[in-house]
C-alpha positions, 0 to 999 in steps of 0.5 A: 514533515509533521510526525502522523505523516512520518508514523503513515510511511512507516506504518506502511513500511512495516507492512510491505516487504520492503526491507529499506526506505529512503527519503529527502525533501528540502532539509528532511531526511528519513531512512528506514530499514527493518533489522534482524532483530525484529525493530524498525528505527527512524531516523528524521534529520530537520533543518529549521529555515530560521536564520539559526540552523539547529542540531540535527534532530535524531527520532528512534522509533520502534515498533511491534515485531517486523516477523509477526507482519512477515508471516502475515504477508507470506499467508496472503501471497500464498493464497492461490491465484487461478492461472487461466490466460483468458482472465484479464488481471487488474493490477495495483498501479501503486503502493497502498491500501486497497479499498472496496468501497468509497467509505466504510458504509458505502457499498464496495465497487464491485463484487464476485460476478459484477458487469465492468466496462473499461472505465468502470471504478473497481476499487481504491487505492490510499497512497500517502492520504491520496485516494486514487480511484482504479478502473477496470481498463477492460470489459467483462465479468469479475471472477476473483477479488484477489486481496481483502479490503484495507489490504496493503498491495504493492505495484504490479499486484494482482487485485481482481479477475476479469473474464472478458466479453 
């Protein structure tokens, strides 16, 4: 595992809510966890497939305050979320970074008022420097885009609102 992969998953981690992450791969072994004192630490352990096995490699990262990235959260969940059961909400299939649109000069997908159908794309989700493209999965209006565009969202997180036909 090179070390900008390493710096993406705890850039994420960092700005997810999660408060512990574990991760083994042939020989690599990458524990997370945000402390009380406001610091995330990494540890990476590397066996090296040469015939001489090496010490185990310790890396201590640290990074800018995690309560900082916590009250950012808590602002963006407090937002409200229009309760109407003929809504139809699209949902985050992963955890990633939304994106409305292909490219920073591409125009979004969709917008307030767009016409989807169910195979419409109404968004990206970047997950580990996979883009994975989101279809609407039902027809109908947009009433409400949800989160803002380089956004972390989780699994299950409401993106959009659909008024359906």
């Amino acid at each position: 595992m090179k070390i900008q992969e390493i710096r993406e998953i705890i850039k994420l981690i960092d700005q997810s809510t999660l408060d512990e992450f574990l991760y083994e791969s042939e020989g690599t072994k990458i524990e997370l966890k945000k402390k009380e004192k406001a610091t995330i630490s990494t540890v990476a352990q590397t066996i090296e497939s040469s015939s001489v096995v090496e010490q185990p490699k310790i890396v201590e990262v640290k990074t800018q305050p995690v309560r900082e990235v916590q009250e950012e959260v808590a602002v963006v969940e407090a937002a409200p979320v229009k309760e109407d059961s003929s809504l139809h909400k699209i949902t985050s299939p992963m955890v990633g970074t939304f994106y409305q649109s292909s490219s920073p000069e591409a125009a979004s997908y969709v917008e307030v008022g767009s016409k989807v159908s169910s195979d419409s794309i109404v968004c990206i989700v970047e997950a580990m420097k996979l883009f994975n493209e989101i279809e609407a999965e039902v027809s109908g209006e947009i009433v409400e885009i949800l989160v803002k565009d380089g956004q972390l969202v989780e699994y299950g997180q409401p993106l959009f609102l659909v008024k359906g036909n």
